[in-house]
C-alpha angles and dihedrals in degrees: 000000000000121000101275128186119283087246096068095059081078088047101054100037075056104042085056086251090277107171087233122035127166136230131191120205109191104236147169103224103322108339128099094249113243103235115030092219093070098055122124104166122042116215093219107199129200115209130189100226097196092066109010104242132135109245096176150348128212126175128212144183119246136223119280091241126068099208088069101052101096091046080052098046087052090053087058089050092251114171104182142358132232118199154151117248115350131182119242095235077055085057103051089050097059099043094053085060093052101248118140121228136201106179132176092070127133131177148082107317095243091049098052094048097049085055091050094048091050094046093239104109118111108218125110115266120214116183131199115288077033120126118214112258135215092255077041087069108052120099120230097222125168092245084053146275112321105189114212111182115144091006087282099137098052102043107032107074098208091075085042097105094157135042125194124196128194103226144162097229145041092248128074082232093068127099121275112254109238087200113071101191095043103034115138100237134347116219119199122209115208106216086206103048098025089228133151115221116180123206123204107243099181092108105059074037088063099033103114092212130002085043079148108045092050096048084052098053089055088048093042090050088051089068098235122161093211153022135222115189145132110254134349133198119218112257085055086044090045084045099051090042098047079059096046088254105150117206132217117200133184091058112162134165114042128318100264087051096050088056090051088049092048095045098049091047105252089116124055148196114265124213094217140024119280102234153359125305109267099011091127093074141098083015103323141128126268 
């Protein structure tokens, strides 16, 4: 057997020392996708563990429902799972079905798993019998790292550095969106600068299905630690939580004033979406 990373000496105690295992890495093409909730296609990669090499790569589309991605995983032989950001809840799903993680990686999905396969990603492994830590609960996002043990992060202010509002203008003087998906325009205020930043929300407003996950993902991308909106329906509530993202709903009067009401305490933080799944269109609320 060629010399292989020390590493691999776990994996393979772990793997059972078969001579192929197989790995899936949640991804959008050809990119290891940065938040594992959001996934809707699996790269499943087949390695060769007596030397370390990639031998071949599939990718599949997974089930609708994220609840049932670890008992799927299992029925494509996967024996572990390399990511981006994962939520903790995600974690422990996949551990109590005795499937190891590595999670903080980016990249092409070649690329990381050459890294992996040579030793040399970055990224925190948790194996199977393992508890989440506290580094275990941060998520790797472009804007940085949001740390989210013991739901710190999301309820103390003082570790609130931005702030995104559904609204339905380009100005903080403009009215709260009470749809969240289809909302105009999101501004982000910035707690440090005391800036206003708008987002253009018109695509997710024409997208004839997936209007929330789309505007999630922009306000996921602009690095905010929470959300004050009207109403949300549940796959753009399941795609701001899996990144750490928490969401206020029941915001009213115009964006300035629905910061000033969160901060002051008046808003707070729900545990579920609002609402149905499409009920912003044709006129509705989201």
């Amino acid at each position: 057997m060629a010399d292989l990373p020390a590493f691999w000496g776990l994996m393979i105690l772990y793997m059972g020392a078969k001579d192929v295992s197989y790995i899936a890495l949640p991804c959008y093409g050809e990119r290891v996708l940065p938040r594992y909730g959001l996934a809707n296609s699996f790269a499943v990669c087949q390695v060769d563990t007596t030397v370390g090499t990639l031998v071949h790569t599939a990718w599949h589309a997974c089930p609708d429902d994220i609840q049932q991605w670890p008992l799927w995983l299992q029925q494509q032989e996967v024996a572990g799972v390399l990511c981006g950001g994962i939520h903790p809840r995600f974690q422990q799903a996949l551990l109590e079905h005795n499937l190891w993680l590595r999670w903080g990686l980016r990249g092409p999905v070649t690329q990381v798993v050459a890294d992996w396969l040579a030793g040399c990603c970055d990224g925190i492994l948790v194996m199977p019998g393992q508890t989440c830590t506290a580094a275990a609960c941060c998520f790797s996002l472009d804007q940085g790292h949001v740390c989210i043990s013991d739901n710190l992060a999301i309820r103390r202010k003082d570790k609130v550095m931005k702030i995104c509002v559904s609204s339905t203008g380009a100005e903080p003087q403009a009215q709260v969106d009470g749809r969240f998906g289809r909302a105009a325009f999101f501004l982000v205020y910035d707690k440090q600068s005391q800036a206003w930043t708008s987002i253009d929300n018109s695509t997710s407003q024409a997208a004839a299905q997936g209007a929330g996950v789309g505007a999630a993902q922009r306000v996921i991308d602009a690095g905010v630690q929470v959300v004050l909106t009207g109403n949300v329906g549940p796959k753009a509530y399941r795609a701001l939580e899996a990144a750490g993202v928490a969401v206020v709903t029941g915001a009213d009067g115009t964006a300035a004033e629905a910061v000033e009401a969160y901060e002051a305490g008046r808003l707070q933080p729900q545990q579920g979406p609002s609402t149905s799944a499409h009920a912003g269109q044709r006129g509705g609320r989201r």
